[in-house]
N, C-alpha and C positions, 0 to 999 in steps of 0.2 A: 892772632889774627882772626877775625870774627867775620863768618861767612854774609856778604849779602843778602837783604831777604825779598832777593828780585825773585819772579815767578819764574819757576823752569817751564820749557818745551812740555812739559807732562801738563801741565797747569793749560794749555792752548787746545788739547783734543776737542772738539765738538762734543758737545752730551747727544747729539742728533746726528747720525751719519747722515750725508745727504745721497738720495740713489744715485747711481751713475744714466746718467743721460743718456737716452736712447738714441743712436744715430741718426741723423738727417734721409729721409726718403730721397730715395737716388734715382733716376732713370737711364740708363743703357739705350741709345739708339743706335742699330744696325743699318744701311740703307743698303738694299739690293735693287741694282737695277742695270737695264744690258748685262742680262745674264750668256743670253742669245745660246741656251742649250742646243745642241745640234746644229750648230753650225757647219763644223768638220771641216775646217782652215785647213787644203794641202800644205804639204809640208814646200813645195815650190813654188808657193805665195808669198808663205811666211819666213821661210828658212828654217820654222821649228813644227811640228804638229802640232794640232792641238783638235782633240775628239773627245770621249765618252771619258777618257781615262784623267785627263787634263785638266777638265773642268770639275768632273769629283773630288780630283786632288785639290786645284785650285781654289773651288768652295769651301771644303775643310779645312786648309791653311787658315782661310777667314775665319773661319765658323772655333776654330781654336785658338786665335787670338782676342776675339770676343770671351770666350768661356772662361781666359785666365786674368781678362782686364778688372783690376782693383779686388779679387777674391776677398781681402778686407771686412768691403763693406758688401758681400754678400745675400746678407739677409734683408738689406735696407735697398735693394734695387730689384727694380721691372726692367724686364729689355722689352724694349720697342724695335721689332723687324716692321721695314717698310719694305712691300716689295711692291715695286714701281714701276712696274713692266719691263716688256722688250727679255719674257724671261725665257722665249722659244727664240731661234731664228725665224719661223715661220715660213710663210710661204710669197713674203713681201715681193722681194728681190725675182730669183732665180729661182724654183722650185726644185732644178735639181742641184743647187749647189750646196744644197743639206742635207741630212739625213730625213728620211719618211716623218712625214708630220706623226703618224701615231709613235713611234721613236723618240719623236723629242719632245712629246707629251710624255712618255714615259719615265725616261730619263729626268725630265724638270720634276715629275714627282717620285723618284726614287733619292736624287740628290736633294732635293729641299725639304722632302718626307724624314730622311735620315737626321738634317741640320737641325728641324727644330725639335724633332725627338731626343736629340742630345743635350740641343738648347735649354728644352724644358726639363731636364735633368739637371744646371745647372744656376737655373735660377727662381725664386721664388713663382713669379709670374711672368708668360709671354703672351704679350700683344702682338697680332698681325696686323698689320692695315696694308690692305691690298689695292691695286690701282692697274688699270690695265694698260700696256702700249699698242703702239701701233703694229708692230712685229707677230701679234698675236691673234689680229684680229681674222672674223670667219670672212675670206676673200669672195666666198659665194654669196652674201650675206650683204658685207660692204667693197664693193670692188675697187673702190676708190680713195673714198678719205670716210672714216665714220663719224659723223655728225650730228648720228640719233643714235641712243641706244648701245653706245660704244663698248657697254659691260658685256653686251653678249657676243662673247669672242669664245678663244682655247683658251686664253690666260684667266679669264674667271671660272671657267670649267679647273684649269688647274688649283686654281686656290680651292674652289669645293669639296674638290677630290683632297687634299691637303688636310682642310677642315674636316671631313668626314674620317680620312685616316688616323686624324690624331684626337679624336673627341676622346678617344678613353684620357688622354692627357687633360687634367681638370685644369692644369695652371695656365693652359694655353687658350687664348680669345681670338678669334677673328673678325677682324670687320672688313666685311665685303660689301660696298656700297653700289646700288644705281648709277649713280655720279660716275662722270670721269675723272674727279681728283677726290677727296678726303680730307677732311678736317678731323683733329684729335687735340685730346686737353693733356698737357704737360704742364702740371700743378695747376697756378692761375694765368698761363698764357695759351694759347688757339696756336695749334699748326694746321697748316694749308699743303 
């Protein structure tokens, strides 16, 4: 019996390896918004507490399922945080049904100071884009509704202080705009 002289598997290798393909550029978008730090919801409102302790935890709950979503493709992804306002209670409402305004200025930059410091530990690059709410703004300033000017609130002062804590962080960008909304480029499409 006289062997076939069909080509084997060995006869098919490529003389040319081809490189393996670099992954697709990914984007990560986070969106924070009604954060409302300092609020301090009695517990015979709610039926649960919820203060200083709550919302740290609550934030890091988020902030660690961001940091484990698709690990993968790691190297090939940007996270995009939006933080959208509403990230104080402020002093809209009731002024004492919250904690001290310089309190929950504090507290919004010790909790969003810590998220993106970790953030930016676990991914290549972070964008901010910042946007101020209503919740935030300087009541002395706009007593009413803000109609001009609406960035100069405590919620842009908080992003600054943000910005400025974390400049040693190079992978970290901020955009803090004039505007009261923001536009940003997500490959070749515009968000608003």
């Amino acid at each position: 019996f006289e062997r076939h002289p069909w080509p084997t598997q060995r006869d098919y290798v490529p003389s040319k390896v081809k490189a393996k393909k670099r992954g697709s550029e990914r984007i990560l978008n986070l969106m924070l918004s009604d954060l409302h730090y300092g609020s301090d919801v009695g517990t015979a409102e709610t039926g649960t507490p919820y203060g200083p302790i709550e919302e740290a935890r609550r934030t890091a709950a988020v902030v660690a399922e961001v940091a484990k979503w698709k690990r993968q493709y790691r190297d090939d992804t940007t996270l995009y945080v939006h933080l959208l306002g509403d990230v104080i209670e402020g002093e809209l409402h009731d002024p004492e049904s919250a904690a001290p305004l310089t309190e929950q200025v504090h507290r919004a930059w010790w909790i969003l100071g810590q998220a993106l410091r970790y953030l930016s530990s676990q991914f290549k690059a972070v964008k901010v884009f910042c946007s101020p709410g209503n919740h935030g703004r300087r009541m002395d300033r706009h007593p009413n509704r803000a109609v001009n000017q609406k960035w100069d609130s405590i919620e842009t002062m908080i992003y600054g202080g943000l910005k400025f804590a974390l400049a040693d962080r190079k992978n970290v960008v901020f955009e803090i705009p004039l505007t009261p909304y923001y536009k940003y480029k997500a490959f070749d499409k515009t968000g608003f």
